[in-house]
C-alpha positions, 0 to 999 in steps of 0.5 A, a space after each residue: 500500500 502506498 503511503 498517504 500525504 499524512 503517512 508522509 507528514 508522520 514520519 510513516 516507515 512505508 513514506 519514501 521523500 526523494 528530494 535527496 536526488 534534487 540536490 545530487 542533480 543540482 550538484 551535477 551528480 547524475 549518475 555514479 556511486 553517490 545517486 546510486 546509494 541515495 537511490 538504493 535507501 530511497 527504492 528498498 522495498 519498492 522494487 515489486 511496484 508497477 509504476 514510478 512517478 517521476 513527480 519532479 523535474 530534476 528526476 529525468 536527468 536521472 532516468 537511466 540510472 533510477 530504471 537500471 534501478 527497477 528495471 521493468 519498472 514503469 517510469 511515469 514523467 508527468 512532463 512528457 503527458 503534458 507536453 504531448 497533450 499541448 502538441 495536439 491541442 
């Protein structure tokens, strides 16, 4: 079960906040040992999902390195839906 907003705001076990991967990427850090071990305690136990939402716009940078991650795990860029509904507006 995916944890809630006040799952998030109590400090719930099953919440995962990923703005650790904002500052590596704004540091320029997108890919190697540092990304990859944020990203190892951020997925750990996450790695039977279906879906990743990739709910910011600091995570593309990281796209290859998170999907070496999780695999066949789908990849949701909210952007990349936006962008294509504007194109055929």
């Amino acid at each position: 079960m995916a944890a809630s907003s006040e799952d998030i705001c109590r400090g719930s076990p099953d919440a995962r906040i990923a703005q650790p991967i904002s500052g590596l990427i704004e540091r320029g850090i997108t890919s190697g040992p540092k990304l990859e071990a944020v990203l190892d305690d951020i997925l750990i136990g996450r790695e039977e999902v279906d879906a990743v939402l990739m709910a910011c716009t600091h995570y593309p940078a990281a796209r290859a390195v998170i999907q070496a991650k999780l695999h066949d795990v789908e990849l949701v860029d909210p952007v990349e839906s936006w962008t294509d509904r504007m194109a055929r507006a």
